[in-house]
C-alpha distance (Angstrom), angle and dihedral (degrees) to the residues before:
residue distance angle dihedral
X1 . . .
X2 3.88 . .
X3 4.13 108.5 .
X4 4.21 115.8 -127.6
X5 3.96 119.5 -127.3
X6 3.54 113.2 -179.6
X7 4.00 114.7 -154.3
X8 3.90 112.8 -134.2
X9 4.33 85.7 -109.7
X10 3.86 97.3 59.2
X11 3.96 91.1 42.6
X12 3.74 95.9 47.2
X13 3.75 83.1 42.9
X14 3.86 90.8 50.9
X15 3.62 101.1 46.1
X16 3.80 93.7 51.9
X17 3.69 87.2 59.6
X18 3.67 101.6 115.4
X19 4.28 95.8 -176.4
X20 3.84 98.6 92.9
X21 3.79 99.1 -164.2
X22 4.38 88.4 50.5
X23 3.66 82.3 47.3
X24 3.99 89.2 54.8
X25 3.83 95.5 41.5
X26 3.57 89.6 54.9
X27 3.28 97.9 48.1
X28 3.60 89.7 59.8
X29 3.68 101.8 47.6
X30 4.01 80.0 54.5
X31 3.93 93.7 53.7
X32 3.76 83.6 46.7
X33 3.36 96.2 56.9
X34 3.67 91.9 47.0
X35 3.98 81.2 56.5
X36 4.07 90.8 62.8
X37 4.01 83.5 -108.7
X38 4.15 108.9 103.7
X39 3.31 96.5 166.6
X40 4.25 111.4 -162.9
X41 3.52 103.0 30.1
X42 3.55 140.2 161.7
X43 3.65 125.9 -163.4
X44 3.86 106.9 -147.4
X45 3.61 118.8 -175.0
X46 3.98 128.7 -79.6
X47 3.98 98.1 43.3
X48 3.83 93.4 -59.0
X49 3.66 125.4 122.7
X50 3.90 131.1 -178.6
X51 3.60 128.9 -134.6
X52 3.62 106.6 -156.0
X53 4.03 121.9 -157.7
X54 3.33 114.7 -153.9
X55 4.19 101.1 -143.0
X56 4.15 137.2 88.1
X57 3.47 101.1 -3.9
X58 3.31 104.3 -11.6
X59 3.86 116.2 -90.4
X60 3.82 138.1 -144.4
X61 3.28 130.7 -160.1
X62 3.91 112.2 -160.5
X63 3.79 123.9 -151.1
X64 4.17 150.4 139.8
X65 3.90 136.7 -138.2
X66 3.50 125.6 -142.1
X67 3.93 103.4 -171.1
X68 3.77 123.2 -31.5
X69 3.81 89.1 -62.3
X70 3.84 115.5 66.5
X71 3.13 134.5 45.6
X72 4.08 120.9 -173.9
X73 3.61 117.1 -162.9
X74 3.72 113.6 -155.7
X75 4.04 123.8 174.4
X76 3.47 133.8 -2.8
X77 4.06 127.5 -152.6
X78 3.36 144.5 130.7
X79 3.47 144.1 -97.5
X80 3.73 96.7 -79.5
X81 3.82 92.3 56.7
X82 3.77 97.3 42.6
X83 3.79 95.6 118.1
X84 3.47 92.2 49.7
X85 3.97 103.9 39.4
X86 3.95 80.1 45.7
X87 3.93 89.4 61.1
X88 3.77 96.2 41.7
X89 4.33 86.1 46.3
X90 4.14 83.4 62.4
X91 3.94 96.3 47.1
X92 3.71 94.0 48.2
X93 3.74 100.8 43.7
X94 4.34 86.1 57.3
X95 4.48 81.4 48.9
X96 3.67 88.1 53.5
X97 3.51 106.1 38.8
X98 3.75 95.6 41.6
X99 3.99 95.0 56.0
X100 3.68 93.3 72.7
X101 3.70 93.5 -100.3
């Protein structure tokens, strides 16, 4: 079973969401992931894959796996900032790999 790190950006993105049922359906699709079963993903290129949650505006959940064992979450947007969460997915996963983690 993969283990969940949360990066300082997704959780201060996370607990400003003020929609408590997106905040609950996210927090599932996380606990599923931690279960091995992601559910709607997208693998995008450079290690990062998107978890995509299919409510309000429709948001994603950004994050990499290094073996079966961790699992870093990195940003969190919605569909209107895709391009740009996308971009800011790629820069972080290089930050978190490179510093020995």
């Amino acid at each position: 079973m993969p283990t969940i790190r949360q990066t300082r950006t997704y959780s201060d993105w996370f607990d400003g969401l003020t929609d408590r049922q997106a905040r609950a359906r996210i927090d599932v699709r996380v606990r599923r992931l931690s279960l091995g079963n992601p559910g709607d993903v997208r693998h995008l290129t450079g290690g990062v894959s998107e978890l995509r949650i299919d409510h309000g505006p429709g948001y994603r959940v950004y994050y990499t796996q290094r073996g079966q064992e961790i699992v870093i979450l990195l940003c969190g947007g919605d569909k209107r900032r895709q391009a740009r969460d996308i971009a800011l997915a790629l820069e972080m996963v290089k930050e978190v790999w490179s510093d020995g983690s």
